[in-house]
N, C-alpha and C positions, 0 to 999 in steps of 0.2 A: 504494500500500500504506500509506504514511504515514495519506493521508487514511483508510483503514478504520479505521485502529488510535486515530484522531485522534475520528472517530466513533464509537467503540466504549468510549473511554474511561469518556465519562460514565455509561452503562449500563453495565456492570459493577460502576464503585464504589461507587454506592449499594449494591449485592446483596450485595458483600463487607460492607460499613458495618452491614449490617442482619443478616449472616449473625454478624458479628462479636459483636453487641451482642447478638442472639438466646442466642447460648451462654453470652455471660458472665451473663446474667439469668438463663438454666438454670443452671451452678455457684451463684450468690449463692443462688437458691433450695433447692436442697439442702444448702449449709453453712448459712441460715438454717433448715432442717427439722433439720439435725441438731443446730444449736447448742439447741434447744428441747428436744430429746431429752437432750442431755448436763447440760441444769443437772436437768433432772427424778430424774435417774436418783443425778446426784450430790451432790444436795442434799435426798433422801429420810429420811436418815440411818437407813435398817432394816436395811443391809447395810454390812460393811466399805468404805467406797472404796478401792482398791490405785493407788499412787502409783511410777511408777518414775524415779529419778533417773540421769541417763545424764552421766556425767564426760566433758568434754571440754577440751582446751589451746585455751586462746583466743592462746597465740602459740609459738614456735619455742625457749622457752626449756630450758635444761636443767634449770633449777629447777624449773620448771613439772613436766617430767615427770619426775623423781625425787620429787614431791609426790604426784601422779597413782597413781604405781608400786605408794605404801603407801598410799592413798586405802581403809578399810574400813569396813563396815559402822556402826560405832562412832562412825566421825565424824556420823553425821545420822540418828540412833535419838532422840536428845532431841530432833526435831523432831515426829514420836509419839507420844512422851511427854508433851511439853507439849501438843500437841492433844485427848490423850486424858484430858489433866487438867482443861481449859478444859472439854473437852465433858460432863466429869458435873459440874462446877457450874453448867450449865445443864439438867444432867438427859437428857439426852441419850441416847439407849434401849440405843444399840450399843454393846459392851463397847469396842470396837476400833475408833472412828470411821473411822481412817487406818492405816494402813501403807504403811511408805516402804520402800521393797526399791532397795538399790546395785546397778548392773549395770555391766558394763565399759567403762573408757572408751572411745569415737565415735572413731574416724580422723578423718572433718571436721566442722568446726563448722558450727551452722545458719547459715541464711541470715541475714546480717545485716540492718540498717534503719537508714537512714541518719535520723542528727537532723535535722527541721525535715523530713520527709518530707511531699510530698503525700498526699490520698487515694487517686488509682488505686495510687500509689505503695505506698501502705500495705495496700491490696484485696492484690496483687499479693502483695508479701511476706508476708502472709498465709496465702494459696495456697499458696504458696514453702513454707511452713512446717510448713503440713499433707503436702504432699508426703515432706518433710526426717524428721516425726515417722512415718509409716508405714512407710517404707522403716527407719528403725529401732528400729518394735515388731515389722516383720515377721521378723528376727531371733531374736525369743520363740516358743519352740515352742508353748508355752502358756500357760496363767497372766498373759497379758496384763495391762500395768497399763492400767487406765482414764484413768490423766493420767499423762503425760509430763515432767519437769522436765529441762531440758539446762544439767547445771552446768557454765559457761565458768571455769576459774579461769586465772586470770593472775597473772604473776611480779612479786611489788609491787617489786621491784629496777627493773622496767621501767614499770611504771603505777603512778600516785600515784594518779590518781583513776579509779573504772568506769565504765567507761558504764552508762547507766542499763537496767536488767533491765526484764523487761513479764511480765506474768502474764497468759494470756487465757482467759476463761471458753467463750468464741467457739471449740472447738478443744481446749482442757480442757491448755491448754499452757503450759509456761513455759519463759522464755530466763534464766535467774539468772547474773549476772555476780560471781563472786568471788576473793576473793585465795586463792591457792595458799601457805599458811603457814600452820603451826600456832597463829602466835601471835593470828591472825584468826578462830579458827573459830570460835569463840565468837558474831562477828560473824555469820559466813558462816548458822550456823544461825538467825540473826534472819531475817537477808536471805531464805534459802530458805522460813520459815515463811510469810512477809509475802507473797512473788509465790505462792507453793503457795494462799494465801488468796483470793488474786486468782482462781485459777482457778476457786471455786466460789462468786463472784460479789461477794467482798469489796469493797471500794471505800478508795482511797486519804482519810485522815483529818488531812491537814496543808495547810497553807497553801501554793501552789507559788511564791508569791514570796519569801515567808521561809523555808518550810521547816519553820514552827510550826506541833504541835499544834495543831488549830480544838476550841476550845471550844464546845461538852461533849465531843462526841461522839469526837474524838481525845485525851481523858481516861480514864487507869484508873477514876479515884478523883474523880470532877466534882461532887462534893458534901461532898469533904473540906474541913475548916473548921481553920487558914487554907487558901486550894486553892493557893497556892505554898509551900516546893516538893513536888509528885506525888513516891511513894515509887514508883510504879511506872510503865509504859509502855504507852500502847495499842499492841497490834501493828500495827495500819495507818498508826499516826500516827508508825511512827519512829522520834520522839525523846521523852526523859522530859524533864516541862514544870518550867523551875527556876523564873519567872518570867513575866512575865505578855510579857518579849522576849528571853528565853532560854531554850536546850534543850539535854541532853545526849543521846548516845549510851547507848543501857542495856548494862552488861557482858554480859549474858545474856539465854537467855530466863527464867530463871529471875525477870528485871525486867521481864516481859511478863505482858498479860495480853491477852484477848478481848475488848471493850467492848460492850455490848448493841445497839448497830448493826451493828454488826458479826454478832452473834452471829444478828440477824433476816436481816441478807444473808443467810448463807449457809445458812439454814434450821434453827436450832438450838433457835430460839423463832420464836413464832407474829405473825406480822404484827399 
């Protein structure tokens, strides 16, 4: 018996091997048909895009969830605002680019991704993710939003620093990591603009070994004379440029602006 099973091994696991690799090329091609479908539809700009953001505790704290408790509406309306202000000085046809609509906070958090992640790795939680985000849009009786944000806030009593958030246009999703405090939110609403941006095809505009603004194009104002220091921030790039090796944090968005790369990612102006 040994030997059937001894001979029968190798025939089999190719079939599996090949039965294996068959499917997952079926998935990658239909999340690559619908990834096509979702930048078309959301970077049209003829119709509102609806955005829902879904609050969830990225840890066990009580702070966390007494922040969670009174989480409304009010806190991530200037995220709308300032899109819907960027979008008529590009002229921009739809009254309404965005709408960000709060909905209750998630029991569990998405699936995570570990730093310095492989690519199956990353395939994988990908999947993972799509999964995570269906099972809670399916929740929405109707009125579906089209992109998904899952806001993780965390107790800064317990984290100094977040893990780093990902926006993906791939899936029209985002994992936004933020502090649970009032005295951040300010922040939080940059943070949430910038991965939201991500999702309709923005592209990060800073140096990733420094962290600096790249010249022009993670510039407000790239043609201001002196160009140090920028009175304002590109959203993608961050931080406001003081110096040609220094940068700050902008208070608000209110120190943001859209940069015209920016504004041709995501469809706002014309290639």
């Amino acid at each position: 018996m040994s030997l059937v099973r001894h001979l029968r091994l190798p025939y089999y696991l190719p079939m599996w091997r090949v039965l294996r690799i068959t499917v997952l090329l079926l998935v990658l091609l239909v999340v690559a048909g619908q990834a096509w479908l979702d930048r078309f539809s959301t970077t049209r700009w003829q119709h509102t895009v609806f955005v829902g953001a879904f609050p969830v505790s990225a840890d066990a704290s009580t702070a966390t969830a007494r922040y969670l408790a009174q989480l409304d509406q009010s806190r991530i309306d200037e995220v709308g605002e300032f899109l819907k202000a960027e979008a008529q000085r590009y002229a921009v046809s739809v009254d309404e680019p965005v709408e960000l609509q709060l909905y209750p906070t998630l029991t569990l958090p998405p699936p995570a991704l570990e730093p310095g992640a492989g690519v199956f790795t990353r395939i994988l939680w990908s999947l993972k993710l799509r999964y995570y985000r269906s099972r809670a849009l399916a929740t929405i009786s109707r009125g579906r939003p089209k992109i998904a944000l899952f806001l993780l806030y965390h107790d800064p009593a317990l984290t100094q620093s977040l893990p780093h958030s990902a926006g993906l246009q791939r899936g029209l999703t985002a994992v936004v990591h933020l502090f649970a405090s009032r005295s951040q939110e300010a922040q939080n609403r940059i943070v949430i603009t910038h991965e939201l941006l991500h999702t309709f095809g923005a592209t990060d505009k800073y140096d990733l070994a420094t962290g600096l603004p790249q010249y022009p194009d993670g510039f407000a104002e790239p043609q201001r004379v002196p160009r140090y220091p920028q009175q304002l921030a590109e959203i993608m790039a961050g931080r406001l440029p003081l110096s040609a090796t220094d940068a700050s944090l902008p208070g608000s968005l209110e120190d943001e602006r859209v940069g015209p790369l920016t504004a041709r990612q995501i469809g706002w102006v014309s290639h």
